[in-house]
N, CA, C and O atoms as a GROMACS GRO file, in nm:
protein
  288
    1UNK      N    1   1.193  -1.461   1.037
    1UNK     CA    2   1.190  -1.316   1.030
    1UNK      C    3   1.315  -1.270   0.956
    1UNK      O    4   1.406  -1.352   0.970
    2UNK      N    5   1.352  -1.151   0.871
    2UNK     CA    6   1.435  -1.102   0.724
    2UNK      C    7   1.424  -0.989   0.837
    2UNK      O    8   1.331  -0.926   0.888
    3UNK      N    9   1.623  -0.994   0.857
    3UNK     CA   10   1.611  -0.809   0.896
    3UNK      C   11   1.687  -0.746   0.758
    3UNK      O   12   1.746  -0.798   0.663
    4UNK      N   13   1.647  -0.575   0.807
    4UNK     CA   14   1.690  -0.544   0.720
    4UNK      C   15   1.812  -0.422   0.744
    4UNK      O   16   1.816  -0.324   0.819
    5UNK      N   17   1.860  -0.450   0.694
    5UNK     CA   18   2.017  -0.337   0.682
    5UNK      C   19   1.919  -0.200   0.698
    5UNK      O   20   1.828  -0.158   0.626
    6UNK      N   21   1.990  -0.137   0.853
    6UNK     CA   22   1.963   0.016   0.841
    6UNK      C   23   2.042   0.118   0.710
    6UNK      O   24   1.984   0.221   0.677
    7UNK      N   25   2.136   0.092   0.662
    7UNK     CA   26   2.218   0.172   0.575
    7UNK      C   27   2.152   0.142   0.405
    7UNK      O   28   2.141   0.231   0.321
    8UNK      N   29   2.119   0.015   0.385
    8UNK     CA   30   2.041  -0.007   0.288
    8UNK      C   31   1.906   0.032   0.301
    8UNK      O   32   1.852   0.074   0.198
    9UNK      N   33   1.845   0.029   0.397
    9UNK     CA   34   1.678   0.119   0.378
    9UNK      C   35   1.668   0.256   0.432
    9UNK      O   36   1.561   0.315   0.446
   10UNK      N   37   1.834   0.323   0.476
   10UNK     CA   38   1.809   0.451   0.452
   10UNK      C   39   1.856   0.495   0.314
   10UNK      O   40   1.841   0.606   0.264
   11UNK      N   41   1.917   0.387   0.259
   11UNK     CA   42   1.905   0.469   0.088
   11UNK      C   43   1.804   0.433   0.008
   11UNK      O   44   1.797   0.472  -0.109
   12UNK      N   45   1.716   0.354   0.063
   12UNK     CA   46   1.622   0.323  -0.011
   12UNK      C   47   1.475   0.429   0.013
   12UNK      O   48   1.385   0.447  -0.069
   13UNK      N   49   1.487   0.496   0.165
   13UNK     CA   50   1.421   0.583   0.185
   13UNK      C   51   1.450   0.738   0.177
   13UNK      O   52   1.389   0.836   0.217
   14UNK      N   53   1.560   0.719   0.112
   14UNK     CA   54   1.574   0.857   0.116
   14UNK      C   55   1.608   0.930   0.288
   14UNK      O   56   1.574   1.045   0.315
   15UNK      N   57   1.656   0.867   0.356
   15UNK     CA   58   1.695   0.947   0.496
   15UNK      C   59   1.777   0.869   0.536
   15UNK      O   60   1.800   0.761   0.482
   16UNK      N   61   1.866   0.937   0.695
   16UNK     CA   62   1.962   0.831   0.756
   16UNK      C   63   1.917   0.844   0.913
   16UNK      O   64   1.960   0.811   1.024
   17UNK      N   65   1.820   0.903   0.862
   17UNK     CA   66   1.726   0.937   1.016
   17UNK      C   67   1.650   0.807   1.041
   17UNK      O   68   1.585   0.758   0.950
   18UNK      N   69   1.655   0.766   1.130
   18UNK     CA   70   1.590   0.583   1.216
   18UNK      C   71   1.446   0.639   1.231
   18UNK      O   72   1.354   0.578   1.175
   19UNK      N   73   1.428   0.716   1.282
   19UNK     CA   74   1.280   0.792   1.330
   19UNK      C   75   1.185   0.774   1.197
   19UNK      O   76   1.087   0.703   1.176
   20UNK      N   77   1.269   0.883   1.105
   20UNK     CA   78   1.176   0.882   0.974
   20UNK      C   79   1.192   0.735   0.867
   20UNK      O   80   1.128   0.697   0.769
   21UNK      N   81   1.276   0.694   0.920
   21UNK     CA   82   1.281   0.527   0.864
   21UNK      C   83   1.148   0.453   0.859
   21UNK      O   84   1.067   0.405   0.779
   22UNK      N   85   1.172   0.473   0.999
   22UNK     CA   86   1.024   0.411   1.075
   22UNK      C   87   0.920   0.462   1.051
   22UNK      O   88   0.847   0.381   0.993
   23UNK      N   89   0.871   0.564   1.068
   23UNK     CA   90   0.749   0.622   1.028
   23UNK      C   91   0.695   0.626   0.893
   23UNK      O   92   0.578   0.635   0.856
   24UNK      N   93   0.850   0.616   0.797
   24UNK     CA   94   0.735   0.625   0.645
   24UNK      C   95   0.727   0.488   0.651
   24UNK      O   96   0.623   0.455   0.595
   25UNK      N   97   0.809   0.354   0.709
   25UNK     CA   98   0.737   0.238   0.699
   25UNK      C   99   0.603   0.233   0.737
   25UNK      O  100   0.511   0.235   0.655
   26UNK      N  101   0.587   0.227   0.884
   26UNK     CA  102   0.493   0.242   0.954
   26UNK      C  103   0.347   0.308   0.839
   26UNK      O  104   0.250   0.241   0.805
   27UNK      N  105   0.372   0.446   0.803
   27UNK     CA  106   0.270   0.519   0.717
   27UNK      C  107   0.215   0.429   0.656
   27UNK      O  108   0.101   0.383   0.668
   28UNK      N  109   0.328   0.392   0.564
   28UNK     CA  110   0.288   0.319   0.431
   28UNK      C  111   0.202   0.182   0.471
   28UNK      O  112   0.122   0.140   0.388
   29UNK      N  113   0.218   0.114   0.597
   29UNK     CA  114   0.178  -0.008   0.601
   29UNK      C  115   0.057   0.025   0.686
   29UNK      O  116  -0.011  -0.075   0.707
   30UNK      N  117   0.003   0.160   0.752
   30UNK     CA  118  -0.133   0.198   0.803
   30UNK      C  119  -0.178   0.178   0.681
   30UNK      O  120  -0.252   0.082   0.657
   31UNK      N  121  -0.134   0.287   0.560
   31UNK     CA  122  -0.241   0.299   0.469
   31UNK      C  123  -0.336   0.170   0.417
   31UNK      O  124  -0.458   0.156   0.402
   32UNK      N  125  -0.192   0.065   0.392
   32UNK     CA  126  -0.250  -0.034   0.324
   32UNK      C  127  -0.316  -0.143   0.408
   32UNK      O  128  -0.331  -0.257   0.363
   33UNK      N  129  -0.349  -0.115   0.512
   33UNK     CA  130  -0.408  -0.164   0.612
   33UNK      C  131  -0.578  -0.152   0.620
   33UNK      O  132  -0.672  -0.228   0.645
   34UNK      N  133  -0.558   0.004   0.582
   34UNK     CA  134  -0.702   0.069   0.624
   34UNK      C  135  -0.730   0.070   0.460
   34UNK      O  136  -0.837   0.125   0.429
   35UNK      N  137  -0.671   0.032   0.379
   35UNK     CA  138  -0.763   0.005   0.215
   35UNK      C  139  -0.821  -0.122   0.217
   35UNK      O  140  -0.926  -0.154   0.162
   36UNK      N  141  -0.706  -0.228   0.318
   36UNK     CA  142  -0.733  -0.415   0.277
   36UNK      C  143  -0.880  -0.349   0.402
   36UNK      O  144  -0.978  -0.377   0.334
   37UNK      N  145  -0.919  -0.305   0.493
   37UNK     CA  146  -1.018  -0.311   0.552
   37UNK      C  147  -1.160  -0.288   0.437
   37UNK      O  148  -1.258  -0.363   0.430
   38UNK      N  149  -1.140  -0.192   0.373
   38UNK     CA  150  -1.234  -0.170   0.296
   38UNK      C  151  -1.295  -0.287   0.193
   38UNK      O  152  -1.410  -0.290   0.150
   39UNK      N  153  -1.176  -0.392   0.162
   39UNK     CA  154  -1.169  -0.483   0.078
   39UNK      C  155  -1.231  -0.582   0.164
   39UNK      O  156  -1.210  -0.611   0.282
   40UNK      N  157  -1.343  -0.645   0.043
   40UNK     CA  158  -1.408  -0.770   0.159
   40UNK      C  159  -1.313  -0.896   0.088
   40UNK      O  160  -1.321  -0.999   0.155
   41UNK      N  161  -1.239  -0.906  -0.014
   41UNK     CA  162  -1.156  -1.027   0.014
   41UNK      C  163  -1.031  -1.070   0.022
   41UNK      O  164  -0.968  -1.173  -0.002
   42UNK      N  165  -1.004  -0.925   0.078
   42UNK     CA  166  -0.829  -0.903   0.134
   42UNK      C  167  -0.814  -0.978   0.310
   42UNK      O  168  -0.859  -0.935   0.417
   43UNK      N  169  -0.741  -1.090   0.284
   43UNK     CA  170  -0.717  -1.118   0.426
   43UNK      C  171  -0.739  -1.058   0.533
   43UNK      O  172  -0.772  -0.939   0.525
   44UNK      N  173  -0.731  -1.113   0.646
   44UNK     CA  174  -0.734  -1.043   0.752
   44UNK      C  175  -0.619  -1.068   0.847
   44UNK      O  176  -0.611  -1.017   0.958
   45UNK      N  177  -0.526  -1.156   0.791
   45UNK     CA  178  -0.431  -1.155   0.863
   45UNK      C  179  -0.303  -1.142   0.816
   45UNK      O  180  -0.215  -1.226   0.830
   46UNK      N  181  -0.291  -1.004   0.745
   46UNK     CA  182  -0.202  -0.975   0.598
   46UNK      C  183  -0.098  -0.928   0.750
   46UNK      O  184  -0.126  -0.894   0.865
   47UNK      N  185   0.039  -0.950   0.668
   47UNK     CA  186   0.159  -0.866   0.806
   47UNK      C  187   0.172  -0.754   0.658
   47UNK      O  188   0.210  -0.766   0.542
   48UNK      N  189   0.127  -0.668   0.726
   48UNK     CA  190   0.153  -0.546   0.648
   48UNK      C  191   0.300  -0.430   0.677
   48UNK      O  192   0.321  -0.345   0.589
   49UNK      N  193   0.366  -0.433   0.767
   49UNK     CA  194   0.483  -0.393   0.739
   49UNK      C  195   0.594  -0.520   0.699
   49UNK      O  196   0.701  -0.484   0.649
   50UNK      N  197   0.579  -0.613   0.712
   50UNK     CA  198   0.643  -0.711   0.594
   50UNK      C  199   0.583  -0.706   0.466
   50UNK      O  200   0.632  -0.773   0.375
   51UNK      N  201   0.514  -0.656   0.452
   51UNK     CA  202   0.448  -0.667   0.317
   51UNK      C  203   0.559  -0.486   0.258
   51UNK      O  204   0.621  -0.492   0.152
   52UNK      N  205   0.561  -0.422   0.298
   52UNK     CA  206   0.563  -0.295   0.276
   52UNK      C  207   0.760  -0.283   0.281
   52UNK      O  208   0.828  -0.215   0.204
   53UNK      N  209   0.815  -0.376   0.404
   53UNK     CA  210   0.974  -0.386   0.351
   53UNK      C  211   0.953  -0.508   0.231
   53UNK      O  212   1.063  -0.504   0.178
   54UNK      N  213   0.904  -0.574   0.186
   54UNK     CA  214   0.934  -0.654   0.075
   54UNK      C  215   0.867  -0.568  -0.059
   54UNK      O  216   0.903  -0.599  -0.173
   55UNK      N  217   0.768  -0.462  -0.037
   55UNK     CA  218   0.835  -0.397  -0.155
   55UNK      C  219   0.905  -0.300  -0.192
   55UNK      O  220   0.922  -0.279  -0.312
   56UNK      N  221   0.965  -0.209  -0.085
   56UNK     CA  222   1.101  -0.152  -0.081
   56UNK      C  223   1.179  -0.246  -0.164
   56UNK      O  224   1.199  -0.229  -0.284
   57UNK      N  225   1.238  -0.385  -0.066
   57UNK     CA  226   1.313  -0.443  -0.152
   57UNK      C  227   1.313  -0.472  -0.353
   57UNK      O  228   1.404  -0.468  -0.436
   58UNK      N  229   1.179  -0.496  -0.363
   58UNK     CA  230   1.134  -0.539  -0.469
   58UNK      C  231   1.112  -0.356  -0.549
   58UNK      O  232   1.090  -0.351  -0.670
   59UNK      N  233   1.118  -0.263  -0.490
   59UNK     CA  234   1.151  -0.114  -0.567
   59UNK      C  235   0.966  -0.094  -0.594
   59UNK      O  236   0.913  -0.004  -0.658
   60UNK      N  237   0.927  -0.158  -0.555
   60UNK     CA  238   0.768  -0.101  -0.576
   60UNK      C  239   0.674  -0.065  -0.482
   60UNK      O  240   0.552  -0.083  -0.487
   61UNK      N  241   0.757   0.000  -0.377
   61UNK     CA  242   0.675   0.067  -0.282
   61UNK      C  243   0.688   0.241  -0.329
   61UNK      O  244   0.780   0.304  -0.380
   62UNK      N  245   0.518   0.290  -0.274
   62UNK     CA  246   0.593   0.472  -0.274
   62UNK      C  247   0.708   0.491  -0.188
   62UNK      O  248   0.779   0.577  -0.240
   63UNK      N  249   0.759   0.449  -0.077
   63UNK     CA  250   0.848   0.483   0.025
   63UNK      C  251   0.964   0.478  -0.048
   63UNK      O  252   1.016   0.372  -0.083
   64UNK      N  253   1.024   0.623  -0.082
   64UNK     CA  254   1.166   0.581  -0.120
   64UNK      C  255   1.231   0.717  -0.139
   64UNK      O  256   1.178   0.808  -0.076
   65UNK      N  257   1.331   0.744  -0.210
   65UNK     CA  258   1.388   0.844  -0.191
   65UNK      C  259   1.264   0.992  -0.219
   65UNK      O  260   1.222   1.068  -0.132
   66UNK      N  261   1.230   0.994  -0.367
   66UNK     CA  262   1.120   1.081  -0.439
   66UNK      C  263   1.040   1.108  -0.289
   66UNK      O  264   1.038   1.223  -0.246
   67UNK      N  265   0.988   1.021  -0.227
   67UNK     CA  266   0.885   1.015  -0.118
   67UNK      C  267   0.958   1.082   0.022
   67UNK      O  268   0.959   1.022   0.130
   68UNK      N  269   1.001   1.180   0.006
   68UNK     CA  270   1.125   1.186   0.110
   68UNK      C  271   1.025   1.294   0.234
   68UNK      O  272   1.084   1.335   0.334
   69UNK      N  273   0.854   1.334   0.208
   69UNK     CA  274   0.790   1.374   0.396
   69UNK      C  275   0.734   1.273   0.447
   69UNK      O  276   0.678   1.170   0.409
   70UNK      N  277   0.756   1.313   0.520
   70UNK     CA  278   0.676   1.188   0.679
   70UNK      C  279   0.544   1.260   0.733
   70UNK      O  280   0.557   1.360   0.804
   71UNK      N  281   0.414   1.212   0.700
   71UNK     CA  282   0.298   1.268   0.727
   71UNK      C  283   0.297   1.254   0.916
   71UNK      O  284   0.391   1.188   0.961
   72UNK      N  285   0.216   1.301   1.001
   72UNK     CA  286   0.242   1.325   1.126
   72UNK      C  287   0.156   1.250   1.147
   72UNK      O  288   0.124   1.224   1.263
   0.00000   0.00000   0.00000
């Protein structure tokens, strides 16, 4: 398991708020959850918020500063 620096993924998210840290992770890795469902040959046992901090890291997630609301 890769942790990740709170101070580095609040500049990567645009907040220093832990709450909204979490939640646009969280968001981002429902969404892509409920698209791989639609997909008949997307795994089924994808870890989708590892998938979603490795592309923060890698700068190719929407989650980031630009992306700065948290849907409810």
């Amino acid at each position: 398991m890769k942790f990740y620096d709170l101070e580095w993924l609040a500049q990567k998210c645009g907040t220093d708020n832990k709450y909204e840290i979490t939640a646009k992770i969280a968001a981002e890795a429902r969404r892509e959850s409920e698209e791989a469902s639609f997909e008949k040959s997307a795994p089924t046992n994808e870890r989708y918020i590892s998938n979603v901090l490795h592309e923060i890291e890698e700068g190719t997630s929407p989650v980031n500063a630009a992306n700065a609301g948290v849907e409810a």
